[in-house]
N, C-alpha and C positions, 0 to 999 in steps of 0.2 A: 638275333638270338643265338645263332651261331656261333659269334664272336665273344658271348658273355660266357655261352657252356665251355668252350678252348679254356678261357681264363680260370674256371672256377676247376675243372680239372688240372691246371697247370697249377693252382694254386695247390689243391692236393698233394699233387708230387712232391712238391716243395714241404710240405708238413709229413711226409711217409719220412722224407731224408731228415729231417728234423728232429723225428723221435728216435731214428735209430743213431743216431750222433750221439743225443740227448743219451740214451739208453747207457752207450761207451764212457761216456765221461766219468759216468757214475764210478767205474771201475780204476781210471784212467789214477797215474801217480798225480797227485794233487799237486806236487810242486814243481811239476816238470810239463805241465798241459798248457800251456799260456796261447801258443799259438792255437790249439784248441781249442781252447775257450773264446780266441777270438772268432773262429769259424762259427762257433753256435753264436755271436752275438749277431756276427752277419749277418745267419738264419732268421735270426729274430727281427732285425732291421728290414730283411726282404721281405717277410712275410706281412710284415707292418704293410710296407708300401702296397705289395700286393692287394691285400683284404681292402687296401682305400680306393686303389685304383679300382678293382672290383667294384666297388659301393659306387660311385662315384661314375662307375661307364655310362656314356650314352649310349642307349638302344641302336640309337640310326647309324652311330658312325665308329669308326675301330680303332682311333686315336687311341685312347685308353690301354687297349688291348696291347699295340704295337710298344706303348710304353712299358707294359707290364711284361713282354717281349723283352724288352731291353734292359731292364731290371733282373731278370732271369739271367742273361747272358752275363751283363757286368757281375753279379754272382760267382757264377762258371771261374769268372776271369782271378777276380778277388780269391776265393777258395783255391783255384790252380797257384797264386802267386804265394800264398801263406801255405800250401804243401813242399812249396819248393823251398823254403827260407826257412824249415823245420831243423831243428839242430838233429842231428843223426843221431845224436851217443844217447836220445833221451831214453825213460824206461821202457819196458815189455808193454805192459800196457798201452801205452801211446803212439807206438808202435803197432799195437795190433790195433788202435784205433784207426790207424792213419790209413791201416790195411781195409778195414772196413771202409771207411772215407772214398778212397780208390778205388772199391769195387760198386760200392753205390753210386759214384759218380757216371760209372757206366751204363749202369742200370738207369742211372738218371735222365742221359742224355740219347740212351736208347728212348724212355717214355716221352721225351720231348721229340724226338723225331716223328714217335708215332703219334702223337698230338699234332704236329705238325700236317701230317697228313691226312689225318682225321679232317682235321679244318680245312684244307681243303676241298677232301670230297663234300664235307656240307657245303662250304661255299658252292662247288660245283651244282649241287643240285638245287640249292636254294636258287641258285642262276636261272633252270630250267626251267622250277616251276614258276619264278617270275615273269618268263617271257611267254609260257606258255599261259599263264592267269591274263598278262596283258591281252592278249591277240584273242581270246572268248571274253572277256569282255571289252572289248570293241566292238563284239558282233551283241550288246546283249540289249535287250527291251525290258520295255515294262509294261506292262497289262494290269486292269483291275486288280488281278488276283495273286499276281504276284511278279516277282523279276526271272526273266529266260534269258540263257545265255548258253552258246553253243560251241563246244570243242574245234579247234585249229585241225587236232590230227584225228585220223580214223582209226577204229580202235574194235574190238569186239561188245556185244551186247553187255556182257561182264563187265569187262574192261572200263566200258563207255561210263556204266551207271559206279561204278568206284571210283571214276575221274569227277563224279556230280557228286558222292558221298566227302571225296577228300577238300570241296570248296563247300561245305555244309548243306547241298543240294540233295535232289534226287532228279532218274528220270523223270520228264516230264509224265503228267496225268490228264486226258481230256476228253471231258467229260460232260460237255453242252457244247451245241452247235457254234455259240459266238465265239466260244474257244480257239476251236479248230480253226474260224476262218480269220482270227485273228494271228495265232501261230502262223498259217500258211500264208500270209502276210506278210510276215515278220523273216521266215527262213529263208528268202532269197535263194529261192528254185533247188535249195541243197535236198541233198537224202539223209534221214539223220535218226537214230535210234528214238522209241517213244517207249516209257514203261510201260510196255505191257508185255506178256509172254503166255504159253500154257505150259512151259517147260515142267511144272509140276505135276498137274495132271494133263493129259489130251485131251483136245477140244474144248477144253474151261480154260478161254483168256481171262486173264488176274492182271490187274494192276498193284502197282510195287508198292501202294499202301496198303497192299490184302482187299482190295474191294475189287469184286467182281464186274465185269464189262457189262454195260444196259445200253450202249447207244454205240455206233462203230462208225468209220468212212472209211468203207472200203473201196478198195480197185476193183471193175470186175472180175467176179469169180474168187476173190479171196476172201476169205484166207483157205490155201488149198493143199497146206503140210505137203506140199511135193517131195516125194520119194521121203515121205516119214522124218523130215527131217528138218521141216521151217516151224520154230516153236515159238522167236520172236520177232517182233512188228516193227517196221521203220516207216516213216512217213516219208512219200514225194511230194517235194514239194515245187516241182514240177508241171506238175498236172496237177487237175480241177479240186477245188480248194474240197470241197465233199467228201469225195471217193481218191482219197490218194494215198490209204495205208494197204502195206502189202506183208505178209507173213515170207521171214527169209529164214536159212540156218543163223543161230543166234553166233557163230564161229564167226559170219562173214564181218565185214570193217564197215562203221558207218562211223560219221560224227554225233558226239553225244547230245543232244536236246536237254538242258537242266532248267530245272525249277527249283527256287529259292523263295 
């Protein structure tokens, strides 16, 4: 996806320098423009290839891209060798087109740089969250009720349930006994955030669908807001599959618990 939005922005660029070429000619001495008139057909030929190449890209792989890459460049090359081969003495006009021509070029090759780097931060991050989607789900199950799969890195109560919102998840919700002792089954002794919290009000634990808590396992003695300040819940899954949720600050770092 990365690879197709590069292209379809790069094709852009290439139709901004198009119409302002376009725009020049209009003005340009009619019978002294030739090598100009070749540069706009170029444009036209490139853009051709371009929009097919575009049409035409495969999703998975960046062939296309790279070629449409290289059609851009031979461009570059093409328009530098028909500026240099311009008869000097032509008119004012064409002249001042050629002036325009040269400073759009820079501009041009400026937007392609930044294109260039563009694509690769998305590659970059496209990277991340590949490796980071593989590695939770390698850890993930399936239950009656649905598919759980658990974050690689520890992260904040926040944090955690916007890493389960950005894979169409949520924190988890549990809410019947076979649940729980099937999760604490499932989580291989980890600690790991569960939705629930009273961060909105004190003392009313909510779960992240808006429904209120009716059934708990807790550790003993909690949940016991220590120092006013533990609002949500992580399970251990360490201890006794029953009693092993604990009220922590929703700051501290757990792994996220999703439900899909």
């Amino acid at each position: 996806m990365a690879m197709a939005m590069c292209l379809a922005l790069l094709i852009c660029v290439i139709l901004l320098v198009f119409v302002i070429l376009q725009h020049i000619s209009i003005t340009a001495d009619k019978g002294q423009s030739k090598n100009y008139k070749d540069t706009i057909q170029v444009f036209n030929e490139t853009i051709n290839r371009l929009q097919e190449a575009y049409q035409n890209a495969d999703k998975g792989q960046s062939k296309n891209y790279k070629e449409a890459v290289h059609v851009f460049n031979e461009t570059i090359n093409r328009l530098q060798e028909a500026y240099q081969n311009a008869d000097k003495g032509q008119s004012k006009n064409y002249k001042e087109a050629v002036q325009v021509f040269n400073e759009t070029m820079d501009r041009l090759q400026d937007s392609y740089s930044n294109l260039m780097t563009k694509k690769d931060q998305l590659q970059d991050k496209f990277n991340v969250v590949s490796d980071e989607l593989k590695k939770a789900y390698q850890k993930a199950f399936q239950l009656s009720s649905g598919w759980f799969f658990m974050s690689s890195v520890s992260k904040s109560w926040s944090e955690s349930r916007q890493y389960c919102k950005d894979q169409g998840a949520d924190l988890v919700t549990i809410k019947t006994e076979v649940k729980q002792v099937n999760i604490f089954l499932n989580a291989n002794g980890e600690r790991v955030w569960i939705g629930l919290t009273d961060i909105n009000q004190e003392g009313t634990m909510q779960w992240v669908d808006n429904s209120s808590l009716t059934q708990g396992f807790w550790r003993k003695d909690q949940p016991d807001d220590y120092k006013g300040n533990e609002d949500c819940v992580e399970l251990v899954s360490s201890v006794a599959a029953l009693i092993n949720w604990n009220d922590i600050p929703c700051s501290d770092t757990r792994k996220a618990l999703c439900e899909k």
